[in-house]
VEXKEPA-287928 format. One record per residue (C-alpha): x, y, z; residue in one letter; residue number from 1. Coordinates in steps of 0.25 Angstrom, whole numbers. Layout:
# residues N
PT       u       v       w   vexmi   bavex
PT       X       Y       Z       A     NUM
...
# end
This chain:
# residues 719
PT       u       v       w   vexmi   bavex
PT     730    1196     613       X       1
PT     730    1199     599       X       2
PT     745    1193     598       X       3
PT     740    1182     604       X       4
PT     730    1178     595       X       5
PT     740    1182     582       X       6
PT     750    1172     589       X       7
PT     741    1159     594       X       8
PT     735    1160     578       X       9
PT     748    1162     570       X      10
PT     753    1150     580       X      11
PT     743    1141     576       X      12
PT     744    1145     561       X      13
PT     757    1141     563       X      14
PT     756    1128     572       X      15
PT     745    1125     560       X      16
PT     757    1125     549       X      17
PT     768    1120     553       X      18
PT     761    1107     558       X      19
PT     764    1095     550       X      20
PT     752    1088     543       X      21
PT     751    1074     547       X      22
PT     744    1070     532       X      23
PT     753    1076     524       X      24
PT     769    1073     521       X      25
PT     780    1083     525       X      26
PT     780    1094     516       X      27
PT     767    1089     508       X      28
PT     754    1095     507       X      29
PT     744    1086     504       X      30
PT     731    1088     513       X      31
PT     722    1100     513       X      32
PT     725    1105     526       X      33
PT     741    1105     522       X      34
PT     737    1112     508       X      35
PT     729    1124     513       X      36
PT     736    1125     528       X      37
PT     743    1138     522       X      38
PT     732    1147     515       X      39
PT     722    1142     529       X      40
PT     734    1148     538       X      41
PT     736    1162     530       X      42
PT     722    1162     530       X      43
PT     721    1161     546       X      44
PT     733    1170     546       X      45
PT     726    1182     540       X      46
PT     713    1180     548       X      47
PT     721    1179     560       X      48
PT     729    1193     556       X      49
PT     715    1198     553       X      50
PT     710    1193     567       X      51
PT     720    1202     574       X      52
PT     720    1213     568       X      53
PT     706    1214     568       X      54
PT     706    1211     583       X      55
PT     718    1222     584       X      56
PT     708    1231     577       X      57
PT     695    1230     586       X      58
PT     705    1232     599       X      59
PT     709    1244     593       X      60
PT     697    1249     592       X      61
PT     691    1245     604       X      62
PT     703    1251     611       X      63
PT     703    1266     606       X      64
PT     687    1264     609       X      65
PT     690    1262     624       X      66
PT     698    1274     623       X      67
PT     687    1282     618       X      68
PT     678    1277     627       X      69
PT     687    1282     638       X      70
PT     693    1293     633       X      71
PT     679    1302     625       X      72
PT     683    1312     616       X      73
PT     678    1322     607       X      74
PT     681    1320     591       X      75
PT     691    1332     592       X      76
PT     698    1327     604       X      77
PT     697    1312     597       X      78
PT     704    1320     586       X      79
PT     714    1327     594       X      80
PT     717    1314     602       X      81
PT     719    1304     590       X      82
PT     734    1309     590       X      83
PT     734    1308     604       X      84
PT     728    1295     605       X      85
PT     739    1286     609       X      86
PT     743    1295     620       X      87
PT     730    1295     627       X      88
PT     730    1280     627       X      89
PT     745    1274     625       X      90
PT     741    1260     632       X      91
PT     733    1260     618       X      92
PT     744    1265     610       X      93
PT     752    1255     616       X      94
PT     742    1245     615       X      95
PT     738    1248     600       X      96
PT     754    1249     596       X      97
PT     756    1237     602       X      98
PT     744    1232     594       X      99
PT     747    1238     581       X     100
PT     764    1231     582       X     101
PT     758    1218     587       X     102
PT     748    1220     573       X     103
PT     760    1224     563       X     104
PT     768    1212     569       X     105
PT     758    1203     566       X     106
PT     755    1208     554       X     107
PT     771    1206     551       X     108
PT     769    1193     555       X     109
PT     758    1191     548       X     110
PT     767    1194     535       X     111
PT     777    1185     539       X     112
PT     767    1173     540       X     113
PT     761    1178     528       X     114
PT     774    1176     521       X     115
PT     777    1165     527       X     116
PT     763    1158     523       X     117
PT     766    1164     511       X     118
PT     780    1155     510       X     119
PT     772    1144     517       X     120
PT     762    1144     505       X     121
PT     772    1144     495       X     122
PT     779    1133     502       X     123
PT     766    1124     503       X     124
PT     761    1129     488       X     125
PT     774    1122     484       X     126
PT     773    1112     493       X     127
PT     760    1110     487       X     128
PT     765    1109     474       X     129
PT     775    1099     478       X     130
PT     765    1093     485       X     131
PT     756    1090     471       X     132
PT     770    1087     465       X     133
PT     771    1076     476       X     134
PT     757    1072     475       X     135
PT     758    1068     460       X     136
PT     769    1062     463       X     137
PT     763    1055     475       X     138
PT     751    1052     466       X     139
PT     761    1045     457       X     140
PT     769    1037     467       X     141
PT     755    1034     473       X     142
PT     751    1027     459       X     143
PT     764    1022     455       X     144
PT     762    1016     469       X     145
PT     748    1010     467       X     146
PT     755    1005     455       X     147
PT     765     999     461       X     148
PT     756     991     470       X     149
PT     748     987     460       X     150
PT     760     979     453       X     151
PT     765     975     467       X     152
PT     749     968     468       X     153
PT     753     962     454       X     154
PT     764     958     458       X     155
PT     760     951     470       X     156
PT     748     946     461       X     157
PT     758     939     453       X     158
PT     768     936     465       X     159
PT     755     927     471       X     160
PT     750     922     456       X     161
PT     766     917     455       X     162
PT     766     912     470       X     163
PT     753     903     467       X     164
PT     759     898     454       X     165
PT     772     895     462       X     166
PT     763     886     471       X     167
PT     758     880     459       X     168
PT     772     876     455       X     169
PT     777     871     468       X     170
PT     763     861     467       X     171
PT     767     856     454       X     172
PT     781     854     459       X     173
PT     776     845     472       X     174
PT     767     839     462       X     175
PT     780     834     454       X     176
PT     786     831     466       X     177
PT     796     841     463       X     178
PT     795     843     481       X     179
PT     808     851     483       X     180
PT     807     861     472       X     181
PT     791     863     477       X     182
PT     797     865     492       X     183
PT     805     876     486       X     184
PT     795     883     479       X     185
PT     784     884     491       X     186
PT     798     888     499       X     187
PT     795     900     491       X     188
PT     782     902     491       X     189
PT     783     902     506       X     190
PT     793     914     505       X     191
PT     784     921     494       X     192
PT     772     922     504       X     193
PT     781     926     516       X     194
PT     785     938     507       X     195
PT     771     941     503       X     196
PT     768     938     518       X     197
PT     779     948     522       X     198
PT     776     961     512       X     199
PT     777     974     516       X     200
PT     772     981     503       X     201
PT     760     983     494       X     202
PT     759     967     495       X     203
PT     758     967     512       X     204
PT     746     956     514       X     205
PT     734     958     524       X     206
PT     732     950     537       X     207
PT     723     941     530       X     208
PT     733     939     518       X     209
PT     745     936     528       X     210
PT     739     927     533       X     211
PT     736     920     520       X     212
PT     749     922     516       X     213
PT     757     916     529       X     214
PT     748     902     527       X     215
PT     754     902     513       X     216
PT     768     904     518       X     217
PT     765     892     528       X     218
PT     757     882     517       X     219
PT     769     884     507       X     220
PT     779     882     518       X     221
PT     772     868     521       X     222
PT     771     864     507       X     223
PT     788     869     508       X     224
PT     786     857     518       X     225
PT     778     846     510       X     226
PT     785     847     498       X     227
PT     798     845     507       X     228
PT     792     833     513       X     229
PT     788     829     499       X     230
PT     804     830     494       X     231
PT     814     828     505       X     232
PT     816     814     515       X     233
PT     820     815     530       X     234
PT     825     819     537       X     235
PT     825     833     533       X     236
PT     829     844     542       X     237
PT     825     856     533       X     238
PT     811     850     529       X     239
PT     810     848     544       X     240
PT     813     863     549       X     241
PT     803     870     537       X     242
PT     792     860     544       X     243
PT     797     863     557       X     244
PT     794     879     554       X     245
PT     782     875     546       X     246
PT     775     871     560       X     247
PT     781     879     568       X     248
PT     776     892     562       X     249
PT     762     885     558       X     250
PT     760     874     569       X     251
PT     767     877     581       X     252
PT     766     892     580       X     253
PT     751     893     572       X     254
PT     744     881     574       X     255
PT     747     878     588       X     256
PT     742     891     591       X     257
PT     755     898     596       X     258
PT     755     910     586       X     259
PT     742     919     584       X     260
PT     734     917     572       X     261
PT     735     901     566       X     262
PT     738     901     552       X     263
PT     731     887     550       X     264
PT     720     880     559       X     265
PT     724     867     566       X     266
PT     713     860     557       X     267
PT     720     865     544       X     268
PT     726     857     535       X     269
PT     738     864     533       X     270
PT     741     864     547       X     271
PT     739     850     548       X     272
PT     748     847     536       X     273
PT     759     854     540       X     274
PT     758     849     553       X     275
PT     758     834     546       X     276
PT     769     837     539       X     277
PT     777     844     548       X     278
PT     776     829     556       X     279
PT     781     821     544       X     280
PT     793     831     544       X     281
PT     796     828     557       X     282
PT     794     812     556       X     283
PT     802     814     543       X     284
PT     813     819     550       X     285
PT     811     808     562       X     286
PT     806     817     573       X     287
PT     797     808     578       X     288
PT     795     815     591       X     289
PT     791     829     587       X     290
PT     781     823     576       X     291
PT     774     816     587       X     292
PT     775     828     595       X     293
PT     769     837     584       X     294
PT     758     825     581       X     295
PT     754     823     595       X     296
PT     753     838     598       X     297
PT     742     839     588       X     298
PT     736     824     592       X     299
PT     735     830     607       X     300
PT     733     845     604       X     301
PT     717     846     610       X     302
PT     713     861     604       X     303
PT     716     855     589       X     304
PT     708     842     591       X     305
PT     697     844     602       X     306
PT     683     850     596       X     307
PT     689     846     583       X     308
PT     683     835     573       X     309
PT     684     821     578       X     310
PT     686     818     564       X     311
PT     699     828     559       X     312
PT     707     817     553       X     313
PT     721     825     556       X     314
PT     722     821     570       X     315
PT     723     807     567       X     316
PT     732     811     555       X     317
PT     741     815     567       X     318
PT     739     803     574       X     319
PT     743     796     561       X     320
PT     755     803     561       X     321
PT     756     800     575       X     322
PT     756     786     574       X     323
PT     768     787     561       X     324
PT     776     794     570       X     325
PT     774     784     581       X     326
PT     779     772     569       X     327
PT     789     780     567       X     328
PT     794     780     580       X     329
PT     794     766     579       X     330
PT     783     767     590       X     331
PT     773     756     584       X     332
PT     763     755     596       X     333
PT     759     770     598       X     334
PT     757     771     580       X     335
PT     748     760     583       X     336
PT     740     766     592       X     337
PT     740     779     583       X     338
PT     736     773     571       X     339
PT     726     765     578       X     340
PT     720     779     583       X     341
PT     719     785     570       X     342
PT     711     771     563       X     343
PT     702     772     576       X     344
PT     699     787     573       X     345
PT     697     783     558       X     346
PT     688     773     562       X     347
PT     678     781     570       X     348
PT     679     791     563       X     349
PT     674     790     549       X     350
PT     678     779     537       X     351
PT     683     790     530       X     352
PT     695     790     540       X     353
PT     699     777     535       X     354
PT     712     781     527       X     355
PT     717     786     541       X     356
PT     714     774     547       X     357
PT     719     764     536       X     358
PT     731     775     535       X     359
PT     735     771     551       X     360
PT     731     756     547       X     361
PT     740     754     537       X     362
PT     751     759     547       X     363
PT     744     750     559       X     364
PT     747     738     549       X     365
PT     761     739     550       X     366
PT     762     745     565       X     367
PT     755     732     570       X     368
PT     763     722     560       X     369
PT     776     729     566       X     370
PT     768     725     579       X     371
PT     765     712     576       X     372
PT     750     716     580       X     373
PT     744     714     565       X     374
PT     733     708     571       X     375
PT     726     719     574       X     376
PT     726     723     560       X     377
PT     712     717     555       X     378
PT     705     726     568       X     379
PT     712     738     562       X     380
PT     710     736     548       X     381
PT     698     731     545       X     382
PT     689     742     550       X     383
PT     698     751     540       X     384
PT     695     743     529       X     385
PT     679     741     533       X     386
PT     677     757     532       X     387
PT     684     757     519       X     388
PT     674     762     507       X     389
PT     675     755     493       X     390
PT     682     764     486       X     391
PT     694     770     497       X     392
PT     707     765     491       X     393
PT     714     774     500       X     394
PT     728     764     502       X     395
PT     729     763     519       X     396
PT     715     757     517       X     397
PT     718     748     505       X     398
PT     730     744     515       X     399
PT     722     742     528       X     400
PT     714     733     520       X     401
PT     725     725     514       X     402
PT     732     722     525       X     403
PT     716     719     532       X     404
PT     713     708     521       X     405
PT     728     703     520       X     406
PT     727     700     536       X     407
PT     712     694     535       X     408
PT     716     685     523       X     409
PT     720     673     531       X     410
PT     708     675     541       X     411
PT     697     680     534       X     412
PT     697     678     521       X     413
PT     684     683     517       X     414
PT     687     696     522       X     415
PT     700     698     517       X     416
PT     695     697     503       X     417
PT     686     707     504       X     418
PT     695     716     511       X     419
PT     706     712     500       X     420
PT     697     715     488       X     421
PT     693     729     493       X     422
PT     710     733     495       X     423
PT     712     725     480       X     424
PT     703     734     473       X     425
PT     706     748     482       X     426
PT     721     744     478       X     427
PT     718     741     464       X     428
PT     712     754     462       X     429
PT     723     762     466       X     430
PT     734     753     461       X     431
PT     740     748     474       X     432
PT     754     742     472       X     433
PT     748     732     484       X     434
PT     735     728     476       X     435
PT     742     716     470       X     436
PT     745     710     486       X     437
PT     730     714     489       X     438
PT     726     705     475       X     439
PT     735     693     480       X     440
PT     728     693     494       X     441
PT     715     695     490       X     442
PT     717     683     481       X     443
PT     719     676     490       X     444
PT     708     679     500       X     445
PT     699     676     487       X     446
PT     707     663     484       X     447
PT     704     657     499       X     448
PT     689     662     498       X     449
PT     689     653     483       X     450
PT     684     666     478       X     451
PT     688     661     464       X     452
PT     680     673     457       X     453
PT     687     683     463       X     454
PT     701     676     461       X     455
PT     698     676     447       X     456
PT     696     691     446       X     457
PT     707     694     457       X     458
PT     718     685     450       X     459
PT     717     692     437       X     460
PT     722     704     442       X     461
PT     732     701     450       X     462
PT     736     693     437       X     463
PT     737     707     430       X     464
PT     743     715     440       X     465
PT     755     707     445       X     466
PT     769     713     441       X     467
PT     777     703     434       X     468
PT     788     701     446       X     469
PT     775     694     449       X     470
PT     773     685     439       X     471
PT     775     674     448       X     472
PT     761     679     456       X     473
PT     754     681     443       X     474
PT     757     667     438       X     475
PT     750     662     452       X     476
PT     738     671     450       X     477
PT     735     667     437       X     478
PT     736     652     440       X     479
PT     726     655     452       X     480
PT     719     663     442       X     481
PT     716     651     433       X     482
PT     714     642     444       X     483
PT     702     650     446       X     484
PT     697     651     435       X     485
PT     700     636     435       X     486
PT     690     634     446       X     487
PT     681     643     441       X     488
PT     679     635     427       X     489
PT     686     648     419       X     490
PT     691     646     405       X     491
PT     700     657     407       X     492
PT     709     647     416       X     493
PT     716     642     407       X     494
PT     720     655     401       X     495
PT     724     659     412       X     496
PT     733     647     417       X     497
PT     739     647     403       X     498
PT     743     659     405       X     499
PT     750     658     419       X     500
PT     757     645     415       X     501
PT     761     652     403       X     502
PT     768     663     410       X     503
PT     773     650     421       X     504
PT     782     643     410       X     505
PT     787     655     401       X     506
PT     791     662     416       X     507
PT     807     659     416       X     508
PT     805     659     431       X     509
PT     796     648     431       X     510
PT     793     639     419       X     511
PT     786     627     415       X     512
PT     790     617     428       X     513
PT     789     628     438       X     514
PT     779     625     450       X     515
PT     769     638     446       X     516
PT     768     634     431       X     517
PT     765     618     435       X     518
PT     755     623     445       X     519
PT     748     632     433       X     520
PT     751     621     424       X     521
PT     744     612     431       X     522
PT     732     620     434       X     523
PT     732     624     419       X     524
PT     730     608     417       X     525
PT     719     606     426       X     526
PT     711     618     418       X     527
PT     714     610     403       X     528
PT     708     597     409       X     529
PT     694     603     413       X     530
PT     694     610     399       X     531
PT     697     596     392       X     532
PT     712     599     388       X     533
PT     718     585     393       X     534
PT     730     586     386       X     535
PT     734     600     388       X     536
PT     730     598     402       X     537
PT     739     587     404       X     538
PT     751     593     398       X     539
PT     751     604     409       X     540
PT     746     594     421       X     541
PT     759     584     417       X     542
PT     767     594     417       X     543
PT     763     600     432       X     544
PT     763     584     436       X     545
PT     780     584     431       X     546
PT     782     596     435       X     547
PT     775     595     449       X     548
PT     787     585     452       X     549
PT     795     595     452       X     550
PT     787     600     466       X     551
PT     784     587     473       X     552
PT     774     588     486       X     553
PT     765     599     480       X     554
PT     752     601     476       X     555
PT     756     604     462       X     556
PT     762     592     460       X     557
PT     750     586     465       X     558
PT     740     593     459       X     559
PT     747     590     445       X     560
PT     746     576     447       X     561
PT     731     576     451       X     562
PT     727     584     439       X     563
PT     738     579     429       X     564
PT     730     564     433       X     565
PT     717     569     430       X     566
PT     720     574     417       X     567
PT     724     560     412       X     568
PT     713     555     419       X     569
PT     706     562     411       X     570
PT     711     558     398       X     571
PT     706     542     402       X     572
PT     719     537     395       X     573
PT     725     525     401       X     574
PT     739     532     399       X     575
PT     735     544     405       X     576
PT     728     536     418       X     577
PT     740     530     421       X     578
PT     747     541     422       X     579
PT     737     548     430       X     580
PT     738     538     439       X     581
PT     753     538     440       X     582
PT     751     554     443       X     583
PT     742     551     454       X     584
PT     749     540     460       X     585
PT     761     547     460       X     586
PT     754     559     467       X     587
PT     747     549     477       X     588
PT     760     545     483       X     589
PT     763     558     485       X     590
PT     753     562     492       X     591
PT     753     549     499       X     592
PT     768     552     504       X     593
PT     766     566     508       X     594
PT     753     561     517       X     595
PT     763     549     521       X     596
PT     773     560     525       X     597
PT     764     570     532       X     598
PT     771     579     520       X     599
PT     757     588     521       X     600
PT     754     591     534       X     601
PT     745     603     533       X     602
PT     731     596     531       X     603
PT     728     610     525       X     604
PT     738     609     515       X     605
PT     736     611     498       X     606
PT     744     598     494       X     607
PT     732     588     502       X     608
PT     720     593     491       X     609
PT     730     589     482       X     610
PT     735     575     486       X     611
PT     722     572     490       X     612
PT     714     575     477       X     613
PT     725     569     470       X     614
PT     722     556     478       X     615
PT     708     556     473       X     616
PT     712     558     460       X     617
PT     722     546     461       X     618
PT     711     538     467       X     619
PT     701     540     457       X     620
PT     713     538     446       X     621
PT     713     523     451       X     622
PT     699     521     452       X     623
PT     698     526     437       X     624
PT     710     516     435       X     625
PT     703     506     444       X     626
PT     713     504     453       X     627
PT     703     503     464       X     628
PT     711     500     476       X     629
PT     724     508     474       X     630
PT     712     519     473       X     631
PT     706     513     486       X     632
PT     720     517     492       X     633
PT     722     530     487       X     634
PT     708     534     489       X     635
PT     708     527     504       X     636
PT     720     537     507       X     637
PT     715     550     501       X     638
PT     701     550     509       X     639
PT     709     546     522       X     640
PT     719     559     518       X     641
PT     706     567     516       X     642
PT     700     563     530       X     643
PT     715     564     536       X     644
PT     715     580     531       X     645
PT     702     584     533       X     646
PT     697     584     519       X     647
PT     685     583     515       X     648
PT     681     580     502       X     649
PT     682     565     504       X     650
PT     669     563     496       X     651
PT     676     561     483       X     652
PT     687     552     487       X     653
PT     678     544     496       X     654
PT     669     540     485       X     655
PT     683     537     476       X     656
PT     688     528     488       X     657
PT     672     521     489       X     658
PT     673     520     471       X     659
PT     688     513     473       X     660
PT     684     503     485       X     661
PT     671     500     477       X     662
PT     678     499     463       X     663
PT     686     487     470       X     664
PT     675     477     472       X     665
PT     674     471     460       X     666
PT     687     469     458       X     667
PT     686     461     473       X     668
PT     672     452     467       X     669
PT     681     450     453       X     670
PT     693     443     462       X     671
PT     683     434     469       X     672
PT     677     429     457       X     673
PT     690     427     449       X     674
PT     693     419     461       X     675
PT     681     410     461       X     676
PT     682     408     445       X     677
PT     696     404     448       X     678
PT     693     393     457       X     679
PT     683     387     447       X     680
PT     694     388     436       X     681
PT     685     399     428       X     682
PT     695     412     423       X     683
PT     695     426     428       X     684
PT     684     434     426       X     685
PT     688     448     417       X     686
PT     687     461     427       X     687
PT     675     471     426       X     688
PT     678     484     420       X     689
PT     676     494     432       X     690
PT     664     502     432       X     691
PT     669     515     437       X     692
PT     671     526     425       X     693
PT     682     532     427       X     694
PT     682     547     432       X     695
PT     686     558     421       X     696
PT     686     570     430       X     697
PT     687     571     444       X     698
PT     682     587     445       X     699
PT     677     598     436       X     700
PT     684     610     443       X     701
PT     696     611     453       X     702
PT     698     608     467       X     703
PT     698     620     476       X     704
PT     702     620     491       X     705
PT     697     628     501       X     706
PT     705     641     504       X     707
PT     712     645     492       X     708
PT     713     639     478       X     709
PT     719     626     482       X     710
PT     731     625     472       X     711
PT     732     640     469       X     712
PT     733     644     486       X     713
PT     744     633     487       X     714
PT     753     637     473       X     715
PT     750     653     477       X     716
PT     755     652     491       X     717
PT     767     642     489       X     718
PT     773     645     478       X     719
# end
């Protein structure tokens, strides 16, 4: 029994030692249970020996008692027994024999353990020693450690300030233009953030900073892309196949939902740029096909679109892109109807969609030219101009309304003008290189409107602005500049015409007898005869008149020797009478042969104001002359020419025809009186002087027709 209890405690005193500690490392103790395991076991050891013996003492006792209480004795037989004792009770003996061998082995064994705790201690004290060695040196790693991580976070510090810096630099390059070297340098930046990404030390990242990270690797693999774009031409198989893994690892796999958490949300502009770019790639290159696919998929795809704002303007990006895919497929009818969805989404919308739907217009004007279906333009156009505010330049705009009032020119003038001036001064603002054609077309709708105060405004700077390969323009617009000012009693006419037939005559490639110099020349004349300078005047109007024979059957010819005859009228001298009226008969049979010839057959045409108003002017030359009846003729015809074309300022003429036919009758009573005093042998009586003054000037400013200035729309548009 007692065995029993020596044995199950030494066991577990045992078990207890020689089991490994799960805190600290092999042959190291460094918890409090390891450190004081030895002195708590030779503890428990000793109480344990004490235990036993104690016990082995009490059943001692208790054993020779029982023999006393069954065996009485006196003291003397007590005496006389004690060397006896065992043989009386040998069981006992045995017993206590057996007891006191079991007690001296244990106490052998108890030597034994206490030698070998002893060793044990010794061993752990030394251990322990080794141990604090350890732990200083431990304690030192530790900080060396704790060191090391804090230059590691340095490090990383600066690895990031030097990765943002980078960036900075690859800006600045794409902001050179520098595209390829800027590819490179976000090529790197992508492998710098996978390495961070794929750490393993003290720099390993959080979930939340992977995340981060892994969108950087993306973004600077897009803008690897864009600048790519930027540098190289198509087709380009290598710019294709990093697009082509770009989308795949972002679109298909992340945004179309394919692969876990999405890295970007369908709404987000990154997405959608990569997604825009990776179509132009794939245009780029020529495949058509699976750019239409990708467009269509996210034109058709309902969980991206349905609940989602009526208003996100990407979707008819898409169709947009749609609809240049379909041109350049060469299928023209289904980019129509593209472009015609996003300028109907525009338009109910809101006007700030405008530059989408003058972006698809611009393209419609072409698309339906290529059609021959321009027709349709004005419906399209004009509700894009209408929504347009004052100050939005923005150039699809400025373009739909170009080719708006360029179109509503020959129909409605009025509103093409308006249209024109809002495009002339948008395009001015920016410095269009079309802003000079807008200019010339606005001139126009101005000039058949007889807007002469906004010609004289608008012909200025058309002036000042053409390049000198147009000298030939700004030599026309300065003579229609000073015809205006002409007509609106300007002094700066002359100046101005001065100037243009300055630049006419010195210009190699025209000189003094070319057509445009003589028409300038001539117009130049009829501004020195209204400010009194006769001479002059009839230096530059003789010299269009000779020159003008040069271009026979024009109006410059004709109009030359209208006003070259009225300048000598002017002067009142007989010389100078009869050369005007030379001029003017010479420019009558003209005009008399052409009519004869059906040469002019337009009634609308520019020569018949002249021949006709240089008619009157001969008529009234002979009535001045007082050649009454070859004025009678000449007069007779110009009013039936008049009626004939539908003219109808016959007023003056009329009255001219009513002054020759009257102008005549005294001549008729004269004959009949000479006649009588004849008979009766008397002489001739002497002729009357007529009573008729003759006219000085025929009108105080110059003609105008209707539609554009007479003689600047017909030397404008056909020379």
């Amino acid at each position: 029994m007692f065995r029993d209890d020596w044995d199950t405690g030494l066991s577990a005193m045992l078990r207890e030692l020689t089991t490994p500690c799960t805190t600290c490392p092999i042959g190291v103790a460094e918890c409090n249970r390891c450190r004081y395991m030895v002195p708590s076991i030779s503890e428990r050891l000793e109480r344990l020996a004490e235990e036993v013996v104690g016990k082995l003492e009490v059943e001692r006792a208790a054993a020779t008692e029982r023999a006393e209480a069954d065996n009485p004795v006196t003291d003397v037989e007590k005496e006389a027994a004690e060397p006896v004792a065992a043989e009386v009770n040998p069981e006992l003996k045995a017993e206590l024999e057996k007891v006191s061998g079991e007690l001296a082995s244990l106490t052998t064994s108890n030597q034994e353990l206490k030698e070998q705790f002893e060793k044990v201690s010794g061993e752990l004290t030394s251990l322990t020693t080794t141990n604090e060695g350890l732990n200083k040196d431990l304690d030192a790693v530790k900080e060396e450690r704790k060191s090391a991580r804090e230059a590691l976070g340095e490090a990383l510090h600066q690895l990031d300030k030097a990765a943002t810096n980078i960036e900075w630099y690859a800006k600045d390059l794409e902001a050179g233009k520098r595209w390829k070297m800027a590819a490179e340098v976000y090529n790197e930046l992508r492998k710098m953030r996978e390495s961070k990404l794929n750490r393993q030390d003290g720099g390993a990242l959080s979930d939340e900073e992977k995340a981060k990270v892994k969108k950087e690797v993306v973004l600077f693999k897009h803008k690897q892309v864009s600048a790519l774009m930027c540098f190289g031409s198509y087709p380009d198989p290598e710019l294709l196949r990093i697009a082509e893994e770009l989308w795949e690892d972002v679109g298909a796999k992340g945004w179309m939902g394919q692969e876990g958490q999405l890295l970007f949300e369908p709404t987000s502009k990154e997405l959608r740029k990569i997604h825009e770019d990776y179509c132009s790639i794939l245009r780029g290159n020529k495949r058509y096909e699976d750019a239409e696919r990708e467009c269509m998929f996210v034109w058709y795809l309902p969980q991206w679109w349905t609940g989602r704002d009526s208003k996100d303007d990407w979707r008819h990006d898409t169709a947009y892109r749609i609809a240049g895919i379909m041109n350049e497929k060469k299928n023209y009818e289904e980019a129509v109807v593209w472009h015609k969805k996003v300028v109907q989404w525009a338009l109910e919308v809101s006007p700030r969609r405008m530059k989408r739907a003058a972006r698809s217009g611009t393209r419609l004007i072409t698309l339906l030219e290529s059609l021959k279906r321009e027709n349709n333009l004005i419906e399209i156009l004009d509700p894009i101009w209408a929504v347009r505010e004052p100050d939005d330049n923005e150039i699809d705009i400025l373009t739909c309304g170009y080719e708006l009032g360029s179109r509503l020119l020959p129909i409605r003038a009025d509103k093409a003008a308006s249209v024109l001036k809002g495009v002339w001064q948008g395009m001015k603002s920016i410095s269009h290189k079309k802003t000079m054609d807008v200019a010339e077309f606005l001139a126009k709708a101005y000039g058949s409107l007889e807007k002469d105060e906004e010609l004289e405004q608008l012909y200025p700077w058309i002036i000042d602005n053409l390049t000198d390969d147009k000298k030939l323009e700004r030599n026309k617009y300065r003579y229609a500049l000073g015809y205006v000012q002409f007509t609106r009693e300007k002094e700066q006419a002359e100046d101005t015409l001065r100037k243009a037939w300055s630049e006419l005559q010195e210009d190699p490639r025209y000189g003094r007898d070319h057509r445009d110099t003589l028409q300038c020349g001539l117009l130049l004349g009829q501004v020195l005869v209204k400010k009194g300078s006769l001479g002059e005047a009839q230096t530059f109007l003789r010299a269009a008149w000779e020159g003008g024979h040069k271009y026979p059957n024009t109006t410059l010819l004709v109009r030359a020797g209208e006003f070259y005859s009225d300048a000598l009228t002017l002067t009142g001298h007989p010389q100078d009478l009869e050369v005007a009226e030379r001029v003017l008969e010479e420019v009558w049979k003209m005009a008399s042969r052409m009519s004869q010839n059906n040469f002019v057959r337009d009634k609308n045409s520019v020569l018949w104001p002249a021949l006709l108003s240089a008619g009157d002017c001969y008529g009234r030359l002979l009535l001045d002359r007082q050649k009454y009846g070859d004025a009678e003729r000449v007069l007779s015809k110009v009013v039936k020419l008049k009626k004939d074309l539908g003219h109808d300022d016959l007023d003056e003429t009329q009255n001219l025809l009513e002054e020759a036919k009257k102008m005549q009758l005294p001549n008729l009573h004269q004959e009949m009186i000479n006649d009588g005093l004849k008979v009766v042998g008397l002489p001739n009586m002497v002729p009357l002087p007529p009573s008729r003054p003759r006219s000085r000037s025929r009108r105080s400013r110059p003609r105008k027709q209707p539609g554009f200035l007479s003689d600047v729309a017909w030397w404008m548009m056909t020379t």
